[in-house]
DSSP file (Angstrom, degrees, kcal/mol; ACC not computed):
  #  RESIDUE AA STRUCTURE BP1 BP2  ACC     N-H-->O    O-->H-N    N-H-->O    O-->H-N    TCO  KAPPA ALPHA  PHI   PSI    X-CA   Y-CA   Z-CA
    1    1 A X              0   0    0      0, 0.0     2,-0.5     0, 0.0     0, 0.0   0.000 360.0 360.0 360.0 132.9   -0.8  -28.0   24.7
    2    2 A X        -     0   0    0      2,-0.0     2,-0.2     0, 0.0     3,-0.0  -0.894 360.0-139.1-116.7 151.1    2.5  -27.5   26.1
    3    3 A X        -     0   0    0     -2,-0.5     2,-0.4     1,-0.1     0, 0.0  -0.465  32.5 -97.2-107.1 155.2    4.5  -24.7   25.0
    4    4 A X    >>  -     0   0    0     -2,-0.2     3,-1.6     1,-0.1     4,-1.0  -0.636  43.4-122.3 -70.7  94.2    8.8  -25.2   24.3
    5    5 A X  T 34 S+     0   0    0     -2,-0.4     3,-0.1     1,-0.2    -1,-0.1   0.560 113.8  46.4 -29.5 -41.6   10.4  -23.9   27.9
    6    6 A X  T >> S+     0   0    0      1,-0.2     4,-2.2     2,-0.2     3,-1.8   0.919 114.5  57.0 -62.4 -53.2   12.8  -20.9   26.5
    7    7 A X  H <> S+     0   0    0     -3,-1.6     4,-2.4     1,-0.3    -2,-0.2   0.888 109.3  42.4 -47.0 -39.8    9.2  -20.2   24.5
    8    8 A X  H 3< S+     0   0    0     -4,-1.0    -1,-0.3     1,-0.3    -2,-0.2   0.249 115.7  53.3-108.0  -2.5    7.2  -19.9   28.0
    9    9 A X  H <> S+     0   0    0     -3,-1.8     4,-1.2    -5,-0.3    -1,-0.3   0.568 110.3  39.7 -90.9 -34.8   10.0  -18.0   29.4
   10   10 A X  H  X S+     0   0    0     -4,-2.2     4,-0.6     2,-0.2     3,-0.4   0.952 116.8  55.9 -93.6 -60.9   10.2  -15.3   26.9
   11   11 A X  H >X>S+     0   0    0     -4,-2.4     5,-2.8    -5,-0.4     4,-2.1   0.678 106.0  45.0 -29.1 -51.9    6.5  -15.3   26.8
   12   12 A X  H 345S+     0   0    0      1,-0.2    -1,-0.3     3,-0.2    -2,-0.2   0.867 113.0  60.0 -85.6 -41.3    5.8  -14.7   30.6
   13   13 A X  H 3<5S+     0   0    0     -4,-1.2    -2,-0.2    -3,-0.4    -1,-0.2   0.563 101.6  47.5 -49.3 -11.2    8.6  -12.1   30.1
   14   14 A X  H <<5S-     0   0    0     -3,-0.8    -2,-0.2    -4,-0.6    -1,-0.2   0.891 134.2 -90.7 -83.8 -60.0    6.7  -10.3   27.6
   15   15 A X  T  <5 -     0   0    0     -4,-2.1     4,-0.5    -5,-0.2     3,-0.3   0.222  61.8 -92.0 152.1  30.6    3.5  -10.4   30.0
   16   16 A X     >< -     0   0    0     -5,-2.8     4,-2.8    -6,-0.2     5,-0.3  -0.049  69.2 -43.0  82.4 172.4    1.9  -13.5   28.9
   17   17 A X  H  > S+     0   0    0      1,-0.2     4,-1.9     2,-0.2     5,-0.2   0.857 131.0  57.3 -97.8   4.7   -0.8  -13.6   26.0
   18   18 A X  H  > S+     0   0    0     -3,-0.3     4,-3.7     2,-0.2    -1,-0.2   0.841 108.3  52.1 -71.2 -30.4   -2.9  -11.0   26.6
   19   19 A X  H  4 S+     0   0    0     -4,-0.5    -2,-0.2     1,-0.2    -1,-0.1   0.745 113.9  42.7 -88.8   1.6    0.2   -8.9   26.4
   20   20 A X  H >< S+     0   0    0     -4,-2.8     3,-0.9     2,-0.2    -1,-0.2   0.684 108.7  58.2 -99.1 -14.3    1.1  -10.4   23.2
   21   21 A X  H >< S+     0   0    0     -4,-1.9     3,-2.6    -5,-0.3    -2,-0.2   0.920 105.3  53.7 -65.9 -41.8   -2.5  -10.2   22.0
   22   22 A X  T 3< S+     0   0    0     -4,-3.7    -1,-0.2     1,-0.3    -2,-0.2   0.608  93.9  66.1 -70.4  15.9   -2.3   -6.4   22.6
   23   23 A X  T <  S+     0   0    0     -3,-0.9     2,-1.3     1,-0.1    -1,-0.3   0.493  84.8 100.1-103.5  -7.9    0.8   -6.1   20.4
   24   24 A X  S <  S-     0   0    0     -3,-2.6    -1,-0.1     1,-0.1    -4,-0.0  -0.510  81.1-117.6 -62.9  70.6   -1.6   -7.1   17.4
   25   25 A X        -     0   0    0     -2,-1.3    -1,-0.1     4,-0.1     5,-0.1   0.482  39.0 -81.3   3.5 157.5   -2.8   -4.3   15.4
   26   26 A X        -     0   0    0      1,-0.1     5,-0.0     4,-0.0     0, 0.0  -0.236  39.1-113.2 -54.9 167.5   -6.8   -3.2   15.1
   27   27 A X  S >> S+     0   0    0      2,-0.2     4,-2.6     3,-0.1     3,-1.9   0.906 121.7  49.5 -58.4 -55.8   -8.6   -5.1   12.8
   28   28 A X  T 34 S+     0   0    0      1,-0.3    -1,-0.1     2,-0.2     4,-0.1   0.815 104.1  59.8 -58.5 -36.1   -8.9   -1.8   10.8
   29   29 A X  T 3> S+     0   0    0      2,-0.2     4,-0.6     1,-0.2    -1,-0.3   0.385 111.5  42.7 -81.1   0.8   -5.1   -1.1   11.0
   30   30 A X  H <> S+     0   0    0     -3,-1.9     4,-1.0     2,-0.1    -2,-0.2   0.739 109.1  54.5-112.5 -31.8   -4.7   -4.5    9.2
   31   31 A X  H  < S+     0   0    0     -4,-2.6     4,-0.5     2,-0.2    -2,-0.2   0.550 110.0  46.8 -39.3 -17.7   -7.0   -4.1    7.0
   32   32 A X  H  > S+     0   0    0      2,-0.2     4,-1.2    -5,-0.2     3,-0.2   0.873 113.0  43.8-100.6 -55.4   -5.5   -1.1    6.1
   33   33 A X  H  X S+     0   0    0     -4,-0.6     4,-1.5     1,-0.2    -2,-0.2   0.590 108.3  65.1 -67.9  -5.2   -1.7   -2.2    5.7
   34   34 A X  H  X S+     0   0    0     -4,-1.0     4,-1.3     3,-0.2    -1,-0.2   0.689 103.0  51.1 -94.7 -37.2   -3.4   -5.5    3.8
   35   35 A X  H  > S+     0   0    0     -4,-0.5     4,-1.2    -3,-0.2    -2,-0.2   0.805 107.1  49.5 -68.6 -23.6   -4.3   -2.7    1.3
   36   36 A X  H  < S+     0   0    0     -4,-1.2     4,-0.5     2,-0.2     3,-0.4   0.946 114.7  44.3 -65.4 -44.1   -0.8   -1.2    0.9
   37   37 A X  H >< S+     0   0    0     -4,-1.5     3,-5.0     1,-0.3     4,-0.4   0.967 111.6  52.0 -84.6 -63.0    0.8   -4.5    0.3
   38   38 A X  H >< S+     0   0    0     -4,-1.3     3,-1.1     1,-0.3     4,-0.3   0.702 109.7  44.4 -30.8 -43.5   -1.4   -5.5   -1.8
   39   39 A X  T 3< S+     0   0    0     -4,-1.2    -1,-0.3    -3,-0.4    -2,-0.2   0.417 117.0  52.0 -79.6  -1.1   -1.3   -2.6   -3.9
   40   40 A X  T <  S+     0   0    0     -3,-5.0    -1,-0.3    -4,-0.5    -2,-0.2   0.201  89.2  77.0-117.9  25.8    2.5   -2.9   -3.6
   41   41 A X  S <  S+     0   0    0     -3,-1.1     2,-0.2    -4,-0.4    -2,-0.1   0.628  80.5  93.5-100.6 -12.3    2.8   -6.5   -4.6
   42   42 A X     >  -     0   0    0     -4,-0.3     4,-0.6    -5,-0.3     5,-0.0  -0.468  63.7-157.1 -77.0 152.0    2.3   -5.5   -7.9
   43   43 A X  H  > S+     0   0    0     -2,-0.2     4,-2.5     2,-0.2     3,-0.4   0.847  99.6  44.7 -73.1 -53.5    5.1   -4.6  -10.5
   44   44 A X  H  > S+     0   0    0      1,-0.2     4,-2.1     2,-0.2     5,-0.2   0.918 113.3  60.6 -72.1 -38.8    3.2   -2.6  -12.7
   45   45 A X  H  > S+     0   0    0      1,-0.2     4,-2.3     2,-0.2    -1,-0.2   0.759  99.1  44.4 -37.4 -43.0    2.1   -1.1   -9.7
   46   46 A X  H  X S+     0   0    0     -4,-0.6     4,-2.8    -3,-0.4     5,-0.3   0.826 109.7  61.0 -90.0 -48.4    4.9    0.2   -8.0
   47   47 A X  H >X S+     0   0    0     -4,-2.5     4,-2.5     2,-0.2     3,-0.6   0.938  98.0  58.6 -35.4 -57.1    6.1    1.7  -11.4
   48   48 A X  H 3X S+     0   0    0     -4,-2.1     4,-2.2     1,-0.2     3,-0.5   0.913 115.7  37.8 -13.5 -75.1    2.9    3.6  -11.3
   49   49 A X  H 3X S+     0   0    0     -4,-2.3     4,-1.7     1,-0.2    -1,-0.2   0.825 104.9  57.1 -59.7 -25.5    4.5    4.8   -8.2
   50   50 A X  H <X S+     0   0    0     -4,-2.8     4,-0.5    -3,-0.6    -1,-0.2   0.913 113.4  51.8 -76.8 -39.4    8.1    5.1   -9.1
   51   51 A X  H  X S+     0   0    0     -4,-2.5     4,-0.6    -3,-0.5    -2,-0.2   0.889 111.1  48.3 -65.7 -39.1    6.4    7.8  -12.3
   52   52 A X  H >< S+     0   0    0     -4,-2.2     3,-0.8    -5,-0.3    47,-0.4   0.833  89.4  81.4 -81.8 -31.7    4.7    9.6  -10.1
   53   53 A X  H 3< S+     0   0    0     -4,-1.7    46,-0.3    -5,-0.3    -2,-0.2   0.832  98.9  39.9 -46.8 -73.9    7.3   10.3   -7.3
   54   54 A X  H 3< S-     0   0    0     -4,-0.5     2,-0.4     1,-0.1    -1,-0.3   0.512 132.0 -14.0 -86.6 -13.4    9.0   13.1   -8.9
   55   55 A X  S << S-     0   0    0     -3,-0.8     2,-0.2    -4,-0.6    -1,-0.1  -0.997  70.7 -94.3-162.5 175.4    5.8   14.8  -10.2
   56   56 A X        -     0   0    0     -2,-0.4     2,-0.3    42,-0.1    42,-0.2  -0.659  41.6-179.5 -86.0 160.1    2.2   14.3  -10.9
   57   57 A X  B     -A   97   0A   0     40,-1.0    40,-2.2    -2,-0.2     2,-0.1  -0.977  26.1-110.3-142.3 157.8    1.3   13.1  -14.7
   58   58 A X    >>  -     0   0    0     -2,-0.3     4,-1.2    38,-0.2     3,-0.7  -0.189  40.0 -91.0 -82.2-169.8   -2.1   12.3  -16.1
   59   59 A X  H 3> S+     0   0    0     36,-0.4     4,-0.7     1,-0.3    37,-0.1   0.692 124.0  59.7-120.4 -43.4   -3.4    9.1  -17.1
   60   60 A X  H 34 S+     0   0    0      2,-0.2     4,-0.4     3,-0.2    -1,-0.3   0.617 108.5  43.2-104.2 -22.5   -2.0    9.7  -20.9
   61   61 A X  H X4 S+     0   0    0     -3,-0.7     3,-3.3     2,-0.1     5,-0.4   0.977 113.0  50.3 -71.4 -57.1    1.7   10.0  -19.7
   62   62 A X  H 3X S+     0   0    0     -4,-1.2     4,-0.5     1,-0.3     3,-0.3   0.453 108.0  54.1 -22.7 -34.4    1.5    7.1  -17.2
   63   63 A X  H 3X S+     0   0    0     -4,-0.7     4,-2.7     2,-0.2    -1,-0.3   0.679 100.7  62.7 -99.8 -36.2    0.0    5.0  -20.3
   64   64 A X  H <4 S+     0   0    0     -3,-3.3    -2,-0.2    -4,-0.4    -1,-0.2   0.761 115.0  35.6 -63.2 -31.5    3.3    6.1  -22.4
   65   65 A X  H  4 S+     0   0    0     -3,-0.3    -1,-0.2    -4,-0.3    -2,-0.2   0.447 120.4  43.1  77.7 -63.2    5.1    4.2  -19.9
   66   66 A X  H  < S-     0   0    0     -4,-0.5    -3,-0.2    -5,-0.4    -2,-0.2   0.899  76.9-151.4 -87.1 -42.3    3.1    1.6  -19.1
   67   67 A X     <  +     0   0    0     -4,-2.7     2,-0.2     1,-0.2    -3,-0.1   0.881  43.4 150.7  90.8  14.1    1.8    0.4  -22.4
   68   68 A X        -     0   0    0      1,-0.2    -1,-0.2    -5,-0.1     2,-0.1  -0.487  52.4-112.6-129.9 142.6   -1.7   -1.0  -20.8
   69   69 A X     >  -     0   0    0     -2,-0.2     4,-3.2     1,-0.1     5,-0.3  -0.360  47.1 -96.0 -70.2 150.8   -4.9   -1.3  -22.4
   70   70 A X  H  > S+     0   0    0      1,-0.2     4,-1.1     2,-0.2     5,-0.2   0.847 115.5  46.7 -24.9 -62.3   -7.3    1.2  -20.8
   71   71 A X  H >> S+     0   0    0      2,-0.2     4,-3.8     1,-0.1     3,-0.7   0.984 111.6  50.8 -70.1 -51.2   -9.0   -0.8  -18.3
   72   72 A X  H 3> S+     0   0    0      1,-0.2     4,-0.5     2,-0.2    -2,-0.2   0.857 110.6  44.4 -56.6 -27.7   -6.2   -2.3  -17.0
   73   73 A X  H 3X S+     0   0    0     -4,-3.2     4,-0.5     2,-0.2    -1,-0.2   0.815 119.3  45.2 -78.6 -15.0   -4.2    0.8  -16.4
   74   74 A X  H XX S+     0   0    0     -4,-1.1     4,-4.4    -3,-0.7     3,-2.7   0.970 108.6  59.2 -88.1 -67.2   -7.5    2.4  -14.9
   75   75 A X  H 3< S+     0   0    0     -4,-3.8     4,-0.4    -5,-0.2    -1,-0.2   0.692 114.4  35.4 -41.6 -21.9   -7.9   -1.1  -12.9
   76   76 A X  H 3< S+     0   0    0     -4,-0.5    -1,-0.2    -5,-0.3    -2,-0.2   0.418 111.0  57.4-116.9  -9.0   -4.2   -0.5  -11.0
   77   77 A X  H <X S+     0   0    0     -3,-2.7     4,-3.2    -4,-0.5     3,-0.3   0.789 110.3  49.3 -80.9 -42.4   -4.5    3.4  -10.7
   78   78 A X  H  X S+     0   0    0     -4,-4.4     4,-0.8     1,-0.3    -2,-0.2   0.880 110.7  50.0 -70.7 -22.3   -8.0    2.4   -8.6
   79   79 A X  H  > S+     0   0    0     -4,-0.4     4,-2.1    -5,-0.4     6,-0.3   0.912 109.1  49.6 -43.8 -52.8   -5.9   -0.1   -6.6
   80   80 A X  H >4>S+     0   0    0     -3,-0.3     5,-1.3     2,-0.2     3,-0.5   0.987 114.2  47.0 -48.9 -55.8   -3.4    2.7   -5.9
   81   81 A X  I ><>S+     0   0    0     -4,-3.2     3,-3.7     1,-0.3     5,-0.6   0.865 110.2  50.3 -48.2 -87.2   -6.3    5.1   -4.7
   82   82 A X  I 3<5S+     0   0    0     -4,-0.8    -1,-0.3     1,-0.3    -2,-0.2   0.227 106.7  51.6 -34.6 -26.8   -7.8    2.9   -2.7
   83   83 A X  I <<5S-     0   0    0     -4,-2.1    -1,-0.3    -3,-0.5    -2,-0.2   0.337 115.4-114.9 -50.6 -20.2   -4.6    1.8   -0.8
   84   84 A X  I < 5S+     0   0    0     -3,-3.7    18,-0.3     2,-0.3    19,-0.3   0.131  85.3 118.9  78.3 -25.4   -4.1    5.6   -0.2
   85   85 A X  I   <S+     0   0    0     -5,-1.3    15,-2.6    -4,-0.3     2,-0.3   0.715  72.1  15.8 -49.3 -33.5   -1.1    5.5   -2.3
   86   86 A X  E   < -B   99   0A   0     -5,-0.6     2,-0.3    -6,-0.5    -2,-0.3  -0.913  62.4-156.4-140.2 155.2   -1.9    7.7   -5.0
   87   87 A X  E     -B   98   0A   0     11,-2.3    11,-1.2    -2,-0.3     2,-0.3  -0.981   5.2-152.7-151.4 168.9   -4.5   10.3   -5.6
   88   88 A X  E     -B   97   0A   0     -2,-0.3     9,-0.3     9,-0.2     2,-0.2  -0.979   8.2-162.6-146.1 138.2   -5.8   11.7   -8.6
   89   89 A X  E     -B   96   0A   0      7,-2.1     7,-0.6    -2,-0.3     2,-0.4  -0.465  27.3-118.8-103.3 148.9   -7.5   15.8   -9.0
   90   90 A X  E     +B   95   0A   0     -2,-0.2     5,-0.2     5,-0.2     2,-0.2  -0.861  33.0 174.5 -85.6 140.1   -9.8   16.9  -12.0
   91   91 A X  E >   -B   94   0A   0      3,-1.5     3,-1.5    -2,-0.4     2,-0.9  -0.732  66.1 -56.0-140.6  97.2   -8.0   19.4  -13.6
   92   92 A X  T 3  S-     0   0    0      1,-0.3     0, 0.0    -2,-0.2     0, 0.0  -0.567 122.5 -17.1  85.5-127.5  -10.7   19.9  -16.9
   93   93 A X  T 3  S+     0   0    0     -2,-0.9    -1,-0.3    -3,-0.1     2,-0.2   0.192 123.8 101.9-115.3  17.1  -11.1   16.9  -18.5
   94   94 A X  E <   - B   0  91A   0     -3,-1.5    -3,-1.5   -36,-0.0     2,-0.3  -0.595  55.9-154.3 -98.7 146.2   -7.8   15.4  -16.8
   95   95 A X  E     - B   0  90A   0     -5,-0.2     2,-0.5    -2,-0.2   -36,-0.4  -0.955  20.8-169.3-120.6 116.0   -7.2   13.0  -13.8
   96   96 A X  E     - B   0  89A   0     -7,-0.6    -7,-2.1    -2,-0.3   -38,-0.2  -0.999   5.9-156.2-114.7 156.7   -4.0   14.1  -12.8
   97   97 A X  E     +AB  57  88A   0    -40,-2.2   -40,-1.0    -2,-0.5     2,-0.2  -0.450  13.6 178.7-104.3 168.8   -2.5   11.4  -10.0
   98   98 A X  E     - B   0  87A   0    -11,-1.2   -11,-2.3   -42,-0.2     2,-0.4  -0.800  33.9-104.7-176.3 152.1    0.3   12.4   -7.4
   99   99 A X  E     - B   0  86A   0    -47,-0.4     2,-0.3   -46,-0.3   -13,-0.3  -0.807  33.2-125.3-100.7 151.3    1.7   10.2   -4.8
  100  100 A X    >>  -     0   0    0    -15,-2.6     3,-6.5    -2,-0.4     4,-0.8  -0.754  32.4-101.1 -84.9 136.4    0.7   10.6   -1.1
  101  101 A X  T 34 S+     0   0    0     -2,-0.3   -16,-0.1     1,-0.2     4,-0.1   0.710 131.3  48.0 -15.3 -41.4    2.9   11.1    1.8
  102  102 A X  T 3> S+     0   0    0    -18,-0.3     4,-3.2     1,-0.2     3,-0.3   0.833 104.8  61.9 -79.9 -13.4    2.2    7.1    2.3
  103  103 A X  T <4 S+     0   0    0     -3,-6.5     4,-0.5   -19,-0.3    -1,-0.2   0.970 114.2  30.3 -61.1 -42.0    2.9    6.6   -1.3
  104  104 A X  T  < S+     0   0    0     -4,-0.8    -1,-0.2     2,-0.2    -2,-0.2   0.313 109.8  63.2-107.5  30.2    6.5    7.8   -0.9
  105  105 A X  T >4 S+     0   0    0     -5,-0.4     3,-1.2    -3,-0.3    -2,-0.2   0.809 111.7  52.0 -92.3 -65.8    6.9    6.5    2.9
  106  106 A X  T 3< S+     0   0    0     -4,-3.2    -2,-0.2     1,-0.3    -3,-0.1   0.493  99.4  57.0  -8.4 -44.7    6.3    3.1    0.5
  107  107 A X  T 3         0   0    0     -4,-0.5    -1,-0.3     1,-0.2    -2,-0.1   0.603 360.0 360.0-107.8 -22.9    8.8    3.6   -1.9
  108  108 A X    <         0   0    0     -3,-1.2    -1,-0.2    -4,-0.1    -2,-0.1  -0.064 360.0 360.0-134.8 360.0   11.9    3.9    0.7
């Protein structure tokens, strides 16, 4: 296959492909950012996050807000977690959620 000259210039200036395969993330480190954006592709999501940025709330302010049947809102906090974005404490018979340092690295 031949490559576009200015392409095969810039290319060998880089260091070739090996040095542009090492500029790829791990596998694990794309996996990982493939869970933020996902979990940020969402609208309802990223409210979730935009309520939570100034303090933590439980499940039952977040719901005042959101307006979501149970499962669903439950189904888009466990998105959140799992992304790292958000994290949620027992306190009692309370989940309260808080955003994590990546949650509001995200938001910016």
């Amino acid at each position: 296959m031949e490559i576009p000259e200015q392409i095969q210039k810039e290319l060998d200036e880089l260091g070739g492909f090996e040095a542009l395969a090492g500029r790829i993330p791990s596998e694990t480190e794309l996996e990982e950012k493939s869970r933020v954006y996902h979990a940020l592709s969402d609208p309802l999501r990223l409210t979730i996050l935009y309520l939570l940025r100034d303090q933590p709330l439980c499940v039952c302010v977040i719901n005042r807000f959101m307006r979501l049947a149970g499962s669903k809102l439950s189904y888009h906090l466990n998105i959140l977690k799992e992304s790292g974005l958000i994290e949620g404490e027992y306190h009692g018979n309370w989940i309260i959620y808080s955003i994590t340092d990546l949650g509001r690295k995200a938001l910016k």
